[in-house]
C-alpha positions as semicolon CSV with decimal commas, in nm:
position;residue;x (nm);y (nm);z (nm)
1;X;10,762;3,375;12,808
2;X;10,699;3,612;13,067
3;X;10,357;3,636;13,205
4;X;10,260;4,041;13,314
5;X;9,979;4,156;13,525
6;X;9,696;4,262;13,354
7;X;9,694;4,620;13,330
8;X;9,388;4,820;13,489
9;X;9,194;5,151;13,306
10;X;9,347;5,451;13,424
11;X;9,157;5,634;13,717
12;X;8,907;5,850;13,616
13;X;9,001;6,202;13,673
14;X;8,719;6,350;13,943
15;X;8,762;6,724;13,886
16;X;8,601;6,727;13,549
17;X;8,201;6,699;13,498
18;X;7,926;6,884;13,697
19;X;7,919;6,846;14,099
20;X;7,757;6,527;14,222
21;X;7,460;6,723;14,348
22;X;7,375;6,891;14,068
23;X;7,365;6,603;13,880
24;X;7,110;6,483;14,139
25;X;6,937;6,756;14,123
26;X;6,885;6,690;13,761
27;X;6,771;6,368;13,769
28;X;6,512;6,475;14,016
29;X;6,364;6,772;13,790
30;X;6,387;6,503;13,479
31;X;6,178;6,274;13,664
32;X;5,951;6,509;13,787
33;X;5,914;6,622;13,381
34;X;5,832;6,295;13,321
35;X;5,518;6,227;13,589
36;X;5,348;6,510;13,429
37;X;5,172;6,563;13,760
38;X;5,147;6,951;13,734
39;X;4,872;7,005;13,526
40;X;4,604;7,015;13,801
41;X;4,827;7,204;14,045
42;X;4,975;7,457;13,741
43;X;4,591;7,494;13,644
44;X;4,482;7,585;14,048
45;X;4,805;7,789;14,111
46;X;4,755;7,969;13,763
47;X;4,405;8,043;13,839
48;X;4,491;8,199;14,210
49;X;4,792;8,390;14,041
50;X;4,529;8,569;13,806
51;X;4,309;8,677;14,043
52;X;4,594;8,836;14,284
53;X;4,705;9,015;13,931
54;X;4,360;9,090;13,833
55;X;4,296;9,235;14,194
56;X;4,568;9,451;14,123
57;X;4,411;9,622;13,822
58;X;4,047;9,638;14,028
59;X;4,229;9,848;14,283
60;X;4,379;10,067;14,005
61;X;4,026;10,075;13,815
62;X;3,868;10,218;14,147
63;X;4,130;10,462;14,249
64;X;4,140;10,632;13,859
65;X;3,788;10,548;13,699
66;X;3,533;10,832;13,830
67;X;3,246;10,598;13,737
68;X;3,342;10,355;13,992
69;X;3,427;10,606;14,275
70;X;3,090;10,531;14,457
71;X;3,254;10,151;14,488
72;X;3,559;10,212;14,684
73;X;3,420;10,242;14,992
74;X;3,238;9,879;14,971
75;X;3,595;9,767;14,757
76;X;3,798;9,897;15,035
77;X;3,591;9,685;15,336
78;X;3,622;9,373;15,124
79;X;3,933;9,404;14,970
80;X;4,200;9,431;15,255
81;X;4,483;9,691;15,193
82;X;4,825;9,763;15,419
83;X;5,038;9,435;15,587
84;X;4,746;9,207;15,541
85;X;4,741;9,236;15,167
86;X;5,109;9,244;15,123
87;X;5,134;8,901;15,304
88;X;4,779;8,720;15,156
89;X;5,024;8,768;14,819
90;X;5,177;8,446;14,962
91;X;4,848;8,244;15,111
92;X;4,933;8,002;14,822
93;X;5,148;7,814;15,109
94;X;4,862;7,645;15,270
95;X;4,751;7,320;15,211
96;X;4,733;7,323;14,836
97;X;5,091;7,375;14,813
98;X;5,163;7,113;15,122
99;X;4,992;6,806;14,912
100;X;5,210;6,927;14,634
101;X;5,517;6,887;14,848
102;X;5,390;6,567;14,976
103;X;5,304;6,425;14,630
104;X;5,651;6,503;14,467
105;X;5,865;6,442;14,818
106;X;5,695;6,144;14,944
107;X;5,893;5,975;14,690
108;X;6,266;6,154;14,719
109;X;6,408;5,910;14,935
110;X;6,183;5,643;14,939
111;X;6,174;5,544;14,561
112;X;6,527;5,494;14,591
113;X;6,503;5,282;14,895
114;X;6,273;5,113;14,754
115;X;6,470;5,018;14,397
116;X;6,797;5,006;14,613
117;X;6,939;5,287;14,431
118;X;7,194;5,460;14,683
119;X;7,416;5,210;14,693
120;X;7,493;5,248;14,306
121;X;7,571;5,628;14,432
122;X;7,759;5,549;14,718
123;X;7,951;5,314;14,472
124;X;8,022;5,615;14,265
125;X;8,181;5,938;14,395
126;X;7,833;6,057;14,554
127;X;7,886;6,104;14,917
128;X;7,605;6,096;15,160
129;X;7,577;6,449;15,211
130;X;7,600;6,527;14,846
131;X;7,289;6,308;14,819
132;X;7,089;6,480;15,101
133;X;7,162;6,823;14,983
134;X;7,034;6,731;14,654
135;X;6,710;6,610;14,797
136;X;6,672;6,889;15,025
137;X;6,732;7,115;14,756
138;X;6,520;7,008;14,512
139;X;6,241;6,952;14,770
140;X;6,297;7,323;14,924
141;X;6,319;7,450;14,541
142;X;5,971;7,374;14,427
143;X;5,725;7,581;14,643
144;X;5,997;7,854;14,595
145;X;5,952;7,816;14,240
146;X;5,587;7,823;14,299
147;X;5,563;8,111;14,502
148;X;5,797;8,320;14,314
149;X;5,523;8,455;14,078
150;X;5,278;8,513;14,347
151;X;5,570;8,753;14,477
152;X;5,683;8,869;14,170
153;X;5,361;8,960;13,930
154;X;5,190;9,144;14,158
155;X;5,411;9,362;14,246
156;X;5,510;9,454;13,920
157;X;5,151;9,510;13,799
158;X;5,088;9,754;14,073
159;X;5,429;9,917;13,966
160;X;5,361;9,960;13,604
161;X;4,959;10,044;13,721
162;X;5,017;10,291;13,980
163;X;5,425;10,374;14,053
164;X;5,467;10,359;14,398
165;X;5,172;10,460;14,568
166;X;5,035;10,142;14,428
167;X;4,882;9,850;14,638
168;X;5,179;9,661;14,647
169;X;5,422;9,823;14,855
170;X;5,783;9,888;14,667
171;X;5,966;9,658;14,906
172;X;5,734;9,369;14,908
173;X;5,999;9,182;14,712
174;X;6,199;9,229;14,962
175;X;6,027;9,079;15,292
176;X;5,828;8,824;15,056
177;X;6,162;8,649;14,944
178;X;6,327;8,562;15,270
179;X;5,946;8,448;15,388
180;X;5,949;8,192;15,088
181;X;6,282;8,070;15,127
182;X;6,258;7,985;15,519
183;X;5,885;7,829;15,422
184;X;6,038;7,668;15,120
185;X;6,337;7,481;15,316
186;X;6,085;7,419;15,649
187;X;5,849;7,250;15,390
188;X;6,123;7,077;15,181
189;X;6,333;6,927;15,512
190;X;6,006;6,819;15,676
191;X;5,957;6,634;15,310
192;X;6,274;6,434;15,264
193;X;6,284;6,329;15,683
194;X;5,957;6,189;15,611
195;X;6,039;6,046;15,254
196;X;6,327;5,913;15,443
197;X;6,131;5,697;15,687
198;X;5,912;5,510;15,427
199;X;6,008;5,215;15,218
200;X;5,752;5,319;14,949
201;X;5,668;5,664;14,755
202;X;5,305;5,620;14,848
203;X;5,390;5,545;15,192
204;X;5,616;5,848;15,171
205;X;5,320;6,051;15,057
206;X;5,123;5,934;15,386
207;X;5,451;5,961;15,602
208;X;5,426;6,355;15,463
209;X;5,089;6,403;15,515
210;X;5,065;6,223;15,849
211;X;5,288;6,437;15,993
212;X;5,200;6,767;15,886
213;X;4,807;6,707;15,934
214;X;4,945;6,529;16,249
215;X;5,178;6,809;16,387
216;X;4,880;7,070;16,374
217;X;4,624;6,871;16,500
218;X;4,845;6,814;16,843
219;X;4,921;7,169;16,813
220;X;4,580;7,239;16,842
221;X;4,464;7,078;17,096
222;X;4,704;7,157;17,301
223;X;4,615;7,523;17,213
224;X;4,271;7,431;17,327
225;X;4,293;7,278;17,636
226;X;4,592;7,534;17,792
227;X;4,507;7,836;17,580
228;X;4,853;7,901;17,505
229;X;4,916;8,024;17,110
230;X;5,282;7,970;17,148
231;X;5,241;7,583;17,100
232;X;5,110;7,710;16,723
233;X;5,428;7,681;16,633
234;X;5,471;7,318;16,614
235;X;5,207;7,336;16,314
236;X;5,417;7,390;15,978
237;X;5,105;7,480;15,779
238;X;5,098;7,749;16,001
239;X;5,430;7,839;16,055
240;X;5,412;7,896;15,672
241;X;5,145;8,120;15,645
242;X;5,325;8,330;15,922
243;X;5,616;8,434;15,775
244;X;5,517;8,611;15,519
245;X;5,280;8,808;15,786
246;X;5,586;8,851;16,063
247;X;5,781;9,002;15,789
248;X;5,577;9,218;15,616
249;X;5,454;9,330;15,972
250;X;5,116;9,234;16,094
251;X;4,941;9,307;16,366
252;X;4,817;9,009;16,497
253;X;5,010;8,694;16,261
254;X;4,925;8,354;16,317
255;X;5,214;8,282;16,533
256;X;5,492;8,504;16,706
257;X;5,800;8,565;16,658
258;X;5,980;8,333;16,877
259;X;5,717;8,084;16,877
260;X;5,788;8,089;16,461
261;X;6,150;8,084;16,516
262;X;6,183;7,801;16,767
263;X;5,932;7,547;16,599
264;X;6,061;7,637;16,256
265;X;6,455;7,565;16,401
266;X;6,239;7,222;16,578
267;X;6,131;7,134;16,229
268;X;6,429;7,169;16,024
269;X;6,685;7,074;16,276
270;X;6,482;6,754;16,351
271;X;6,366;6,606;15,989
272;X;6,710;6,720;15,843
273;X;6,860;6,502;16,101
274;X;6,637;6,194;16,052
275;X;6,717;6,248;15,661
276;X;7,065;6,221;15,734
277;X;7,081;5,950;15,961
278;X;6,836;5,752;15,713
279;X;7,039;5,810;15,405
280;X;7,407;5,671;15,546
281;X;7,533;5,411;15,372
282;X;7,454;5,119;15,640
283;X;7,055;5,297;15,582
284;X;7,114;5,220;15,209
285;X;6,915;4,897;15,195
286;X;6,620;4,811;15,401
């Protein structure tokens, strides 16, 4: 009796089913669903949202109600009006939203270096760059997310208040969003590069926050002993806070413009790399 090979499953057919880095992606929002660690940070963020909406309706209340004409003067020396109150919209990306970042990317890579995960990936058709661009993605997508209402309601208050000579200016939308996104992906690479580096989430928490508080602190000194602001832009918290103010056009921002640009490039270029070169396959396992 003749004795034939034993025949293999046929090859699973790779075109079908979602991308490998949306799938990724999903995992990562599930997980984050299931920490539940956004009720403190939804409660702080929902309670600074109000009061930039609520400021809105102030400014309207003072411009139309006769009984409170004798306040605008004193409104208008402590509320600030123009550039300065188109970009404060965004202030929200300060250190509140950095310990965020930290406390969600800390653990991107580094839980799955820790349980030994990426191999199983690798093993799977998940390539190495499908993986990183899911991490940076997800990591750069959260203080979007987060700073999309701050951009958003505000500006559509003072539309439905006031038209356009309301205290948003029309185009807000329109030099806010581009400021998010390049805070959003300086924030989310400089996340996963240091998520990348620890074997632990908690360590990747401290790896996140080491270097940020780390990055400014040099960058201030430095600034102190030579004088020279340019060096600002090695500190992400405030490269952050001065995009939103270089696009919205204000007179003195935080940093400059090429200062912003070349330490924001620094940043990205440099923790995207170290993210890549710490999730290859022969990084898989520690």
């Amino acid at each position: 009796m003749p004795i034939y090979a034993p025949t293999l499953p046929p090859a699973p057919d790779l075109s079908h089913g979602h991308p490998p880095v949306l799938v990724l992606l999903r995992f990562d929002v599930a997980r984050l669903w299931r920490q539940k660690i956004g009720r403190f940070f939804g409660f702080a963020f929902l309670m600074l949202l109000i009061w930039k909406v609520a400021r809105i309706y102030v400014d309207h209340l003072l411009q139309t109600n006769q009984a409170f004409k004798a306040m605008q003067d004193f409104a208008k020396t402590v509320l600030t009006q123009g550039a300065d109150f188109q970009a404060d919209l965004l202030n929200p990306a300060s250190y509140l939203l950095w310990f965020l970042v930290a406390l969600v990317g800390g653990g991107l890579v580094a839980r799955d270096t820790l349980y030994r995960v990426r191999p199983l990936m690798y093993a799977h058709p998940v390539a190495p760059r499908d993986y990183l661009l899911a991490k940076l993605g997800f990591a750069s997508a959260l203080p979007f997310a987060i700073l999309l209402p701050f951009a958003l309601l505000p500006w559509l208050m003072s539309l439905l208040l006031a038209g356009t000579s309301g205290p948003v200016w029309v185009t807000a939308p329109l030099r806010l969003l581009p400021a998010m996104a390049i805070s959003s992906v300086l924030m989310g690479s400089l996340a996963v590069g240091a998520s990348s580096m620890a074997a632990t989430p908690r360590a990747g928490i401290g790896w996140v926050l080491g270097l940020v508080l780390g990055a400014g602190t040099l960058a201030s000194m430095i600034h102190g002993l030579t004088g020279i602001r340019a060096i600002d832009g090695l500190n992400p918290v405030m490269l952050a806070e001065a995009w939103p103010q270089l696009l919205v056009g204000v007179a003195r921002p935080l940093v400059g413009w090429v200062p912003a640009l070349l330490g924001t490039a620094f940043h990205i270029g440099l923790w995207t790399f170290v993210a890549a070169r710490r999730t290859q396959p022969s990084e898989a396992v520690i």
